[in-house]
C-alpha positions in Angstrom: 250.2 146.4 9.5 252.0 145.9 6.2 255.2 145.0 7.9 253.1 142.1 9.4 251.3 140.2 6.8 252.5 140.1 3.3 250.4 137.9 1.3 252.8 137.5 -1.3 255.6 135.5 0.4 255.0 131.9 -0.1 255.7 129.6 2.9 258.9 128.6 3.4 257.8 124.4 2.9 255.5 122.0 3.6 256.5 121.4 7.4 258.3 122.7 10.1 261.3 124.7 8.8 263.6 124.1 12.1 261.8 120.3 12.8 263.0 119.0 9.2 266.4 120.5 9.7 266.7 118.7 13.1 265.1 115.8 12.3 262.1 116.7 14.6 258.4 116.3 14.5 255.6 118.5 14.9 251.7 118.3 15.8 250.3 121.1 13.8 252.1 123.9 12.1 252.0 127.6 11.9 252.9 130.0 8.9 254.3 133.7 9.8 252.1 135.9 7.6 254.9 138.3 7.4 258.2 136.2 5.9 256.2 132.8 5.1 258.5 130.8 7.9 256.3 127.5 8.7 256.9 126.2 12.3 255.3 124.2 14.9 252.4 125.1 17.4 253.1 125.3 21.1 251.7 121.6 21.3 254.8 120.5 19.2 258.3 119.7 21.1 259.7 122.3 19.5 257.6 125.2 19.5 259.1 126.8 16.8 256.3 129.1 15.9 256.8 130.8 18.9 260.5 130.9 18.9 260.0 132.6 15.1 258.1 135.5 16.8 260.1 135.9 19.8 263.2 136.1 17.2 261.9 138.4 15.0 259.1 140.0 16.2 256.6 139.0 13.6 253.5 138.8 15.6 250.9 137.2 13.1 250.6 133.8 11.6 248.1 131.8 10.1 247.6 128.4 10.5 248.9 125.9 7.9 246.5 123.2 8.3 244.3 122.0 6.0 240.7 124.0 5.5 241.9 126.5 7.9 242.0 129.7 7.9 242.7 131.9 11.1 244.8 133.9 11.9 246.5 134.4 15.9 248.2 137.3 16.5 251.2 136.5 19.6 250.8 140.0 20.9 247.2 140.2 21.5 246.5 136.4 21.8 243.6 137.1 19.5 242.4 134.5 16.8 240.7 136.2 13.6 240.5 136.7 10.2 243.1 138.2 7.5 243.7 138.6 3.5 244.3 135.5 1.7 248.6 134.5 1.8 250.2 133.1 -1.3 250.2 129.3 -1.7 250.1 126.9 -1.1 248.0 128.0 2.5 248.6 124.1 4.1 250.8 121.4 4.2 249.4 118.6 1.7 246.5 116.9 3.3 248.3 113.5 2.4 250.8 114.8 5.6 250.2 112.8 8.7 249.2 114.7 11.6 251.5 114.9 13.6 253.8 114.4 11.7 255.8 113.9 9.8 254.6 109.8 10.5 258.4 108.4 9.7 259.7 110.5 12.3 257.0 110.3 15.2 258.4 108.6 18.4 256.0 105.6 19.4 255.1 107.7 22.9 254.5 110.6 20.7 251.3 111.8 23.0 253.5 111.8 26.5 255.8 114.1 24.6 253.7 116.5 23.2 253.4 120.0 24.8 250.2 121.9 25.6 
């Protein structure tokens, strides 16, 4: 399992890696516990958490929301526990969810997945 979580790597930001370079928004967001990439859950547009494992086959992420701490692992579809992962372990509580708020379409809930 060290190839999957390395709890070194620091995320890769404070949102959606792929939704801030596109412009997008996400509802909640997921961090890979192997390379630190930060994407959206499958209730986000995007997906992006997802699409991260199915590009690189790195099974096991954590959520990045605050004052949680699980851990899902793609293959297995099973939620659990794992070692702690560098910080910062959530976007800042001061982030909208979903978010982010400037980018949110007003019929955000008809467009969100899941």
């Amino acid at each position: 399992m060290s190839n999957e979580i390395d709890p070194t790597v620091p995320p890769s930001g404070d949102g959606c890696q792929e939704c801030t370079e596109q412009g997008g928004w996400w509802v909640h967001l997921r961090r890979c516990a192997a390379c630190g990439h930060v994407g959206c859950c499958d209730s986000s547009p995007g997906q992006h958490a997802t699409m991260h494992f199915r590009r690189t086959d790195h099974p096991i992420v954590q959520s990045f929301e605050p004052g949680e701490e699980w851990f899902y692992d793609f293959r297995t579809e099973a939620v659990g526990r794992g070692p702690e992962l560098a910080p910062p372990t959530s976007h800042p509580e001061s982030q909208s969810v979903p978010g982010p708020a400037d980018r949110l379409p007003p019929n955000w809930t008809n467009r969100a997945g899941g």
